[in-house]
N, C-alpha and C positions, 0 to 999 in steps of 0.2 A: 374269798375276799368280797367282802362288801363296796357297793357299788354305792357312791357320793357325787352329790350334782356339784364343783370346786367353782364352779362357774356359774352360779345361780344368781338371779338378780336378786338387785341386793333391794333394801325398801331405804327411800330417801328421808333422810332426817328434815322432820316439816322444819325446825329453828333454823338449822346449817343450812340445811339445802346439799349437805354431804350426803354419798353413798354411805351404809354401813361398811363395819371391816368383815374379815373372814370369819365362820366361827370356827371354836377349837377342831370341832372334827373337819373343817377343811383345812386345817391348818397343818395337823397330823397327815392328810389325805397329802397333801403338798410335799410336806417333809418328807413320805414313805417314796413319791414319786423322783424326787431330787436323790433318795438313796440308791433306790431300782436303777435309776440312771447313770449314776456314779460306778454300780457295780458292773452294768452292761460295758462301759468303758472299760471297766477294768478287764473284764474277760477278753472284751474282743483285743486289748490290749495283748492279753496273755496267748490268745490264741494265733495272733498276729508273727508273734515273737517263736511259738511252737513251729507255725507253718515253715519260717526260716530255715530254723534249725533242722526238721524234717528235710528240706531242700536240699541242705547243704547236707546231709548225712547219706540223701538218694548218689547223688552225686559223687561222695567218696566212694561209695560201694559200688555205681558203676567203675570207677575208675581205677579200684582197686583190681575187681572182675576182667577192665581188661590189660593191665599189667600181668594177673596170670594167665589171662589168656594167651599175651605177646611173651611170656616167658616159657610156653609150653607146660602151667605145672597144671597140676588135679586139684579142683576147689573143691571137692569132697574130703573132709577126713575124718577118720574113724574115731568115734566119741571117747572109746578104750586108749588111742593112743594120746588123745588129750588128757585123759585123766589121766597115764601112765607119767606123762611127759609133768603134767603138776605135781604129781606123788616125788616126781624126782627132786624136781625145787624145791617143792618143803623142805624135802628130806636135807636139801644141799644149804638151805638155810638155819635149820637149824645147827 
């Protein structure tokens, strides 16, 4: 990324006694900055919204953990009887 002074003094118009305006490339250099910015909101927006949902997922899953805990079951199970136990539902839907 090229580095632009956006903020350089400008030279005074001897008739106006105006400042100059921007030129194109700090004009560009302005515009890219207002998008970078745009999209940092956006993120932090999104990531904002991630964090929640992470929270609230931590959450279920304690509280799942200790439902079986208070029920006495085994939170381990065996990958074979997950797949066995899907094979059945297909089977039973179709």
């Amino acid at each position: 990324m090229q580095k632009i002074a956006v903020l350089q003094k400008y030279r005074i118009d001897q008739k106006t006694g105006l400042r100059g305006t921007y030129n194109q490339i700090q004009k560009n250099a302005i515009s890219e900055m207002m998008d970078l910015s745009r999209k940092l909101c956006n993120y932090d927006r999104e990531i904002a919204v991630i964090t929640q949902n992470h929270e609230a997922n931590v959450s279920k899953v304690e509280e799942l953990q200790r439902k079986i805990a208070e029920e006495g079951g085994d939170s381990t199970v065996d990958r074979q009887t997950i797949t066995d136990e899907f094979m059945a539902v297909k089977q039973m839907a179709k």
